[in-house]
C-alpha positions as semicolon CSV with decimal commas, in nm:
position;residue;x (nm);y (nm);z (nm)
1;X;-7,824;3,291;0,449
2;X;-7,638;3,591;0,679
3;X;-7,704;3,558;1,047
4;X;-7,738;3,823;1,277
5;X;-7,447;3,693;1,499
6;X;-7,205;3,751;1,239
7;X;-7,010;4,026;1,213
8;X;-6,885;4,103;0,843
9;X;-6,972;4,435;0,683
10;X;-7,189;4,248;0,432
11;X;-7,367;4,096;0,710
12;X;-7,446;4,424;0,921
13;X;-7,507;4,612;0,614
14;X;-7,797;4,340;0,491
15;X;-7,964;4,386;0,879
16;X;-7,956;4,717;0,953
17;X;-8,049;4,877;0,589
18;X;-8,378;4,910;0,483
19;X;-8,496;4,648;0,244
20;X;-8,862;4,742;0,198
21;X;-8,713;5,090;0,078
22;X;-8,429;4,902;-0,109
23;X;-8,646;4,654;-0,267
24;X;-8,885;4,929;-0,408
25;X;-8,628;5,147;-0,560
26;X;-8,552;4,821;-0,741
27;X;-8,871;4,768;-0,859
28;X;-8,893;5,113;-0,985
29;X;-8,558;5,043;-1,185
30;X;-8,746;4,751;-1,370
31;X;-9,073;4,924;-1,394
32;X;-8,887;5,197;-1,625
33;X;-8,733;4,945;-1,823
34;X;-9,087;4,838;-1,929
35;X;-9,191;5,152;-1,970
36;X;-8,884;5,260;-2,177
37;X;-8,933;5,011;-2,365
38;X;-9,284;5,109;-2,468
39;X;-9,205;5,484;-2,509
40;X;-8,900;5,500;-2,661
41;X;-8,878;5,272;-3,038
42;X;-9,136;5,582;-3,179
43;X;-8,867;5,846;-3,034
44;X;-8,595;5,610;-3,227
45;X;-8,790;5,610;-3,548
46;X;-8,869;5,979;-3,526
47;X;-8,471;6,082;-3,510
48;X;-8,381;5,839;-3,713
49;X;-8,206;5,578;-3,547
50;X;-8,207;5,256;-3,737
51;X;-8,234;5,048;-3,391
52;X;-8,552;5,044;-3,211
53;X;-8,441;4,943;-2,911
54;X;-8,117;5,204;-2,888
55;X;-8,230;5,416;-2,575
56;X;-8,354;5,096;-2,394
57;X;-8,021;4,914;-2,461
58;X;-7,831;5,234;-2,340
59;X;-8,108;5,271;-1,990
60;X;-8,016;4,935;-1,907
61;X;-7,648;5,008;-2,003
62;X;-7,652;5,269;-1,715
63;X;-7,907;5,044;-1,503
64;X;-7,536;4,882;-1,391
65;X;-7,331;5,191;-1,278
66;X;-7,616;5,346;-1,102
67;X;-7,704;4,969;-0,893
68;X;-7,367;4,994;-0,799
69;X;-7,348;5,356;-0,716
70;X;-7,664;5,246;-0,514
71;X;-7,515;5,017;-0,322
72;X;-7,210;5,069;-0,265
73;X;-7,283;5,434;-0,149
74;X;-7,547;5,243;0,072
75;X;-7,261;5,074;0,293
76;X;-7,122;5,485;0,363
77;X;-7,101;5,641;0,702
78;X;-7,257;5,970;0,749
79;X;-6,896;6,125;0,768
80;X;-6,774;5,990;0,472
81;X;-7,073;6,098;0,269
82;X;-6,964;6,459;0,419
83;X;-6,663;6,451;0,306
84;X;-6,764;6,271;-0,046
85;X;-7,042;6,519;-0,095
86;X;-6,780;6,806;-0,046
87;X;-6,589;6,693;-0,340
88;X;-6,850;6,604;-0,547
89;X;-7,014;6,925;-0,514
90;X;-6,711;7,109;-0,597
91;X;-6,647;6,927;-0,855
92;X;-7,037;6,953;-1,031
93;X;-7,010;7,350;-0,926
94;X;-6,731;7,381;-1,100
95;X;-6,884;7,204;-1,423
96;X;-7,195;7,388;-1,376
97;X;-7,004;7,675;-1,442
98;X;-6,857;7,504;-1,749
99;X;-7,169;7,502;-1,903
100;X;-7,208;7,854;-1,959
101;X;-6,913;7,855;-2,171
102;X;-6,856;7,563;-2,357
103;X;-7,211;7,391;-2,314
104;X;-7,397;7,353;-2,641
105;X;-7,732;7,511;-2,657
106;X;-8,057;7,301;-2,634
107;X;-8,398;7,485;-2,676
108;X;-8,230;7,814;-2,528
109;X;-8,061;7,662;-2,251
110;X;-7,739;7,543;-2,155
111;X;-7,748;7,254;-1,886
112;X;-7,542;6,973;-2,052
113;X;-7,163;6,890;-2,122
114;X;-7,043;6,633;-2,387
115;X;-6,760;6,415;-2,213
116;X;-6,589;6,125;-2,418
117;X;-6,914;6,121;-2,631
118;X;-7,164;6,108;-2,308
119;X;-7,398;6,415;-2,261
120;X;-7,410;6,486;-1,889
121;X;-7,608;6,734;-1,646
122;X;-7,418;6,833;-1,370
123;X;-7,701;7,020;-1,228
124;X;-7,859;6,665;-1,146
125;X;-7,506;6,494;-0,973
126;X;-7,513;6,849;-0,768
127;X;-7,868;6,841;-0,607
128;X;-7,796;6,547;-0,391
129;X;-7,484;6,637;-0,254
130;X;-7,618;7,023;-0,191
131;X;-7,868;6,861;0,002
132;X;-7,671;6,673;0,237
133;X;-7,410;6,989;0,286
134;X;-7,737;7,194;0,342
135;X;-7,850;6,955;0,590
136;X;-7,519;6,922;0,750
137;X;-7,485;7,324;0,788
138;X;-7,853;7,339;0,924
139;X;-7,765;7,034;1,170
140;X;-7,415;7,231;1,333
141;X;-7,654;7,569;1,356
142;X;-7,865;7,377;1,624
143;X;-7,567;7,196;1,819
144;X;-7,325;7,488;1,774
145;X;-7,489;7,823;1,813
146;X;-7,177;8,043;1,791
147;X;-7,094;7,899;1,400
148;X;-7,289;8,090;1,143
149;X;-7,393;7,777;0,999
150;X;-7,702;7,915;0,885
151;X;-7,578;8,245;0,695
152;X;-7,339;7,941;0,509
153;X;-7,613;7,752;0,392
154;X;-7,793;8,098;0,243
155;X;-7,450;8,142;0,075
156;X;-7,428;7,791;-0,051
157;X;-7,810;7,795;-0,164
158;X;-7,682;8,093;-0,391
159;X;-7,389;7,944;-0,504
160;X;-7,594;7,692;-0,652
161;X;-7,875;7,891;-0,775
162;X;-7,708;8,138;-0,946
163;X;-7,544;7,896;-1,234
164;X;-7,870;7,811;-1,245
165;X;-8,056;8,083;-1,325
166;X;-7,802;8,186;-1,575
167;X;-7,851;7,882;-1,728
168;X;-8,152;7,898;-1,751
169;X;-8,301;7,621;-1,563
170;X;-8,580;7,774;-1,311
171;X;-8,732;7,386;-1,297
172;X;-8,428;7,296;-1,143
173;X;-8,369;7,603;-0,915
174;X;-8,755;7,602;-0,779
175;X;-8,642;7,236;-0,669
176;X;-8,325;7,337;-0,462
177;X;-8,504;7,602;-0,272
178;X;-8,774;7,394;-0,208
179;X;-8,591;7,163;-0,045
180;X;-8,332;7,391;0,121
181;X;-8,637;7,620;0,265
182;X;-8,814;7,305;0,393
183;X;-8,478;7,217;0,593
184;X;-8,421;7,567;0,692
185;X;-8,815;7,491;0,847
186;X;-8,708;7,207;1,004
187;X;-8,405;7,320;1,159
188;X;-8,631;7,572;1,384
189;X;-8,609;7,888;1,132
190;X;-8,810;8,220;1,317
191;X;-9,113;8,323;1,141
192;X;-8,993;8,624;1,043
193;X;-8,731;8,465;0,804
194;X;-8,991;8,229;0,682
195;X;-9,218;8,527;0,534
196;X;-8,881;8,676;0,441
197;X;-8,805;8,335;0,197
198;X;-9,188;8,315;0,066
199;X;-9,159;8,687;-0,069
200;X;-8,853;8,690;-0,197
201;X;-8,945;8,337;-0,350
202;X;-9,215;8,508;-0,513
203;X;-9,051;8,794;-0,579
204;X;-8,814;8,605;-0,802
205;X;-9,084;8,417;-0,985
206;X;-9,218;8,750;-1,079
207;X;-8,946;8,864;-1,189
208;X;-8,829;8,589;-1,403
209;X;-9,202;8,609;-1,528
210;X;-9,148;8,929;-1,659
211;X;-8,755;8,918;-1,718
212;X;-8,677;8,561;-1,932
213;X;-8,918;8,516;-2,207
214;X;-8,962;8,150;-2,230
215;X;-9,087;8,193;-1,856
216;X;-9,359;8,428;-1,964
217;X;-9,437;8,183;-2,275
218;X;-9,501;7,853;-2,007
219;X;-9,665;8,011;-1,801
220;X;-9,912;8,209;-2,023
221;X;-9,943;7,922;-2,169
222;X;-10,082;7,685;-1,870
223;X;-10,289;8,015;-1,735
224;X;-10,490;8,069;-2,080
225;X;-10,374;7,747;-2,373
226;X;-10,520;7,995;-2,650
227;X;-10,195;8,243;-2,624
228;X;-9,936;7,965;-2,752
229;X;-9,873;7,607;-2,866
230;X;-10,029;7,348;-2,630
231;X;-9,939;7,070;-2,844
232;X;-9,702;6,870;-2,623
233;X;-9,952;6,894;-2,302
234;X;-10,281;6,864;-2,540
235;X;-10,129;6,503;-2,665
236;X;-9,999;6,404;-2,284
237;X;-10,400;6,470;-2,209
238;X;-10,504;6,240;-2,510
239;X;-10,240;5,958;-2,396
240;X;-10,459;5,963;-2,051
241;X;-10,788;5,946;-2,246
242;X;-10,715;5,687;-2,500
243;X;-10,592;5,430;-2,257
244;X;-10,899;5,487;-1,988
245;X;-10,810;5,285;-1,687
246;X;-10,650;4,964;-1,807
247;X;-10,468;5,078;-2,121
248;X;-10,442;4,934;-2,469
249;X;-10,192;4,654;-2,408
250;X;-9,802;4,661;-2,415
251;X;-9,693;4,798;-2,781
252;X;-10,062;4,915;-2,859
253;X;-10,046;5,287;-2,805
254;X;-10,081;5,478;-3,094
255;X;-10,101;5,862;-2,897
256;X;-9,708;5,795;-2,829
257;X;-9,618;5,779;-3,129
258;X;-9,663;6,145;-3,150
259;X;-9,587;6,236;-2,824
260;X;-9,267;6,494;-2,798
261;X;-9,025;6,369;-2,520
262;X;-9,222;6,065;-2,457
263;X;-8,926;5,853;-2,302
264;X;-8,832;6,112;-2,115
265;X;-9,016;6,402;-1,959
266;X;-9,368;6,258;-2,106
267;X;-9,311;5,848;-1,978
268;X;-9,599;5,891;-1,774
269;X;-9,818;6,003;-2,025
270;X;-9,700;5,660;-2,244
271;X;-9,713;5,465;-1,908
272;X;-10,127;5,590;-1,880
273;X;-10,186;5,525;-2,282
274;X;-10,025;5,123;-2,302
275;X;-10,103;5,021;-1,887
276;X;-10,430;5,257;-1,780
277;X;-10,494;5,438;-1,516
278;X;-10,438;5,128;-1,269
279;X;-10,069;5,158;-1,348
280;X;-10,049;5,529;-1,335
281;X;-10,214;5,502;-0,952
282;X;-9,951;5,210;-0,900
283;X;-9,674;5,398;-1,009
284;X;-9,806;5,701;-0,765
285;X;-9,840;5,476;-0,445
286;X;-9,492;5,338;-0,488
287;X;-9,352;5,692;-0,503
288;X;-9,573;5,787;-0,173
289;X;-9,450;5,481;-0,024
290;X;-9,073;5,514;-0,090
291;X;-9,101;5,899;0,081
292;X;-9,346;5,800;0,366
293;X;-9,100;5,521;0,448
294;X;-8,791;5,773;0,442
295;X;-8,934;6,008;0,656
296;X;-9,082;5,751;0,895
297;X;-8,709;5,639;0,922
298;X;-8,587;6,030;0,914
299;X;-8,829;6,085;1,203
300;X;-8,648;5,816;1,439
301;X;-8,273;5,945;1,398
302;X;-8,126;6,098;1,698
303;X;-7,859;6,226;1,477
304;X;-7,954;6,603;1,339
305;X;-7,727;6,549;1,053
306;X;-7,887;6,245;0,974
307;X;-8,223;6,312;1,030
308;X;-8,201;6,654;0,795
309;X;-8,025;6,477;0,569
310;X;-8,244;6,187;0,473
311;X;-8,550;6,430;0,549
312;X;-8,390;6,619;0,232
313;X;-8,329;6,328;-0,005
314;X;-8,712;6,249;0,045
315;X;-8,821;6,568;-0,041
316;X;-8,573;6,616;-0,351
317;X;-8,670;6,249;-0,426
318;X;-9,046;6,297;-0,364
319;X;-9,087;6,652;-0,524
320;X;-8,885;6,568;-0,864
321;X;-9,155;6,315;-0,930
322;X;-9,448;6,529;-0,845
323;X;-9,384;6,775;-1,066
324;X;-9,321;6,557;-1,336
325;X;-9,674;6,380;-1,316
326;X;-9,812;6,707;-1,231
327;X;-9,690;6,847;-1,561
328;X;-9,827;6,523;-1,778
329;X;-10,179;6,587;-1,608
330;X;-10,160;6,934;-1,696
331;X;-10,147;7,061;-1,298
332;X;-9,868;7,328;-1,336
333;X;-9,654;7,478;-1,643
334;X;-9,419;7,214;-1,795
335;X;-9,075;7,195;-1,638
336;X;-8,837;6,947;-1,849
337;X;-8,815;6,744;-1,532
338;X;-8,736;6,369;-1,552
339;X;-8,964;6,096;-1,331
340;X;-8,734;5,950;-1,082
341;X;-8,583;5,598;-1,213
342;X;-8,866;5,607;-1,456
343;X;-8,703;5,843;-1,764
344;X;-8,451;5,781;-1,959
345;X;-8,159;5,971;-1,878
346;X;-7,826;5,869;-1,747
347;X;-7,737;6,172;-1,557
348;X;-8,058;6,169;-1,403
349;X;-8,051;5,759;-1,305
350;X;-7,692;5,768;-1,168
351;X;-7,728;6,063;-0,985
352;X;-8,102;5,949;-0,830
353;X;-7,891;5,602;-0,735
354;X;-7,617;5,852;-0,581
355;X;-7,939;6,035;-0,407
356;X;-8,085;5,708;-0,295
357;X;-7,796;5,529;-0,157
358;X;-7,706;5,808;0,094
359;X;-8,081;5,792;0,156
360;X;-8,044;5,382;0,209
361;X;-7,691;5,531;0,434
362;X;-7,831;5,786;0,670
363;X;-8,192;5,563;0,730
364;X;-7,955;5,227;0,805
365;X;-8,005;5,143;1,210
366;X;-7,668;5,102;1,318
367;X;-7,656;4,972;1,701
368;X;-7,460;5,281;1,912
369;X;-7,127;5,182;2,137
370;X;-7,334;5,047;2,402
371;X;-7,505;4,843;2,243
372;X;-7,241;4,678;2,071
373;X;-6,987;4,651;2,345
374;X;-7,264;4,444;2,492
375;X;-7,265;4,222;2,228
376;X;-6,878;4,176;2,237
377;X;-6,881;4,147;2,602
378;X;-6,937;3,805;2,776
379;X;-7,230;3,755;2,996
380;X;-7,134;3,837;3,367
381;X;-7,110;3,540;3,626
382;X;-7,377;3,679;3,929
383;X;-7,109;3,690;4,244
384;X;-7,108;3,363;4,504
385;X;-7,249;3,598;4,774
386;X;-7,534;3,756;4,562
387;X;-7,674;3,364;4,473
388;X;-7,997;3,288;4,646
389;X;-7,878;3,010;4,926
């Protein structure tokens, strides 16, 4: 057992991080294992994959990387996550970019790469590190007035959402400037720009309404289900109502068998269907408690940069998985959006462990100089003439 008195980095890390929030990110981990394992055997059978258990042998094949990615990124300093989050982001912009080119196409889109046989998203490995740059521009705009910190976090916001949008993928761009505006709120913006970033945020929804065709299709689609195919939402709705509240048993759904995306974008759907309701509300109060307890921690940094940035890996964290339950009850158009350590997906789980373990980094209570040069310091010896006689 690791004392407080001892002074190891193992030691310090295990006191001063957050183990409630540590401990529930794990159980989320195993959580999706079950529920990967329910969901995905019908997906196997349906593409023809002679094992049943393929995508739940590969989720807990990238289970390891992203624990250790979760941990060791845990142990970080906010500098060095600066500095890592610069690279990484240059590196994912850069492959962003790739995409366009050389990406293969995937239901009109290009988001993925295919590197030494592995499909990855850079999109998802480039949201938490744009967060933490955004966070770090909007946190130097309120100790250093004369850098323009704030007109270089617009420009970075459209540096990201431009590869996006040519992409397309407006799921993942609503996410970024939901989270960017809500730090640009936080770091004191003036009202005026704040009406300024709601029109032109509808502005842009309008005109990608009218503009990209698939758009228009989704959305017409959720506003009035007789002007398209509603298949894919009409059987996530029937997964809800054949389970009830306590679900036909482990293995004993029958909806998910012909439920599109149902280890993936749908897994709450198949999570209602085999566990109920019960697990569904479970599932939803771990996901409140995991952001509640980040920005309870967020809210008692003195640090700016620290504060914004584990304010912004909530959000990102928090509004990822409400729009994908939103879109399995049928509360807003569908997005393609995986449910945080949940889905399968390895770009998604390594990069949410990347996410997280900054998270873990920035909420960690790490004693300031005083404090420890107290503890290193012996106790001083009153002087003879102070001692009562």
């Amino acid at each position: 057992m690791m004392s407080r008195a001892d002074r190891t980095v193992l030691s310090e890390w295990w006191w001063t991080v957050d183990r409630l929030l540590l401990g529930s990110l794990f159980v989320l981990m195993m959580i999706g294992i079950v529920l990967c394992l329910a969901a995905s055997p019908p997906i196997a059978a349906r593409l023809g994959i002679p094992d049943p258990f393929h995508f739940v042998q590969r989720q807990v094949l990238f289970l390891v990387p992203a624990t250790g990615v979760l941990l060791l990124t845990s142990f970080l300093s906010p500098r060095t996550i600066r500095r890592v989050c610069m690279v990484i982001f240059l590196l994912f912009w850069v492959l962003l970019f790739a995409t366009l080119a050389v990406g293969p196409e995937v239901k009109g889109a290009r988001r993925w790469l295919m590197i030494a046989g592995i499909t990855l998203q850079p999109s998802e490995f480039l949201k938490p590190a744009f967060v933490v740059l955004a966070a770090w521009l909007f946190s130097e705009s309120s100790k250093r007035p004369e850098m323009p910190a704030q007109l270089l976090a617009m420009g970075l916001l459209g540096a990201v959402v431009l590869p996006l949008v040519l992409q397309p993928d407006f799921g993942q761009t609503m996410l970024v400037c939901l989270v960017w505006g809500a730090l640009f709120f936080l770091a004191g913006l003036r009202w005026i720009w704040m009406v300024g970033l709601i029109g032109f945020g509808l502005g842009g929804a309008v005109l990608a309404y009218n503009v990209v065709p698939h758009v228009r299709k989704r959305i017409d689609r959720f506003l009035d289900p007789a002007t398209g195919d509603t298949y894919q939402i009409d059987t996530a709705l029937q997964s809800f109502e054949h389970g009830g509240w306590f679900g036909q048993g482990p293995g004993e759904g029958t909806v998910k068998r012909i439920l599109p995306d149902g280890h993936t974008d749908f897994i709450f759907a198949v999570a209602a269907e085999e566990f109920g309701v019960i697990l569904c509300l479970i599932l939803l109060s771990l996901f409140a408690f995991i952001i509640i307890r980040s920005l309870t921690r967020a809210l008692d940094e003195q640090d700016p940069f620290a504060r914004f940035a584990a304010t912004g890996l909530a959000l990102l964290f928090g509004l990822q998985a409400s729009i994908n339950m939103m879109v399995n009850v049928h509360l807003m158009p569908a997005k393609g959006m995986t449910l945080p350590f949940i889905s399968y997906g390895g770009s998604s789980l390594i990069s949410l462990a990347f996410g997280m373990g900054m998270l873990l980094a920035f909420s960690r209570r790490r004693p300031g100089a005083a404090a420890l040069a107290s503890l290193s310091e012996p106790p001083a010896v009153p002087d003879a003439a102070a001692r009562p006689a």
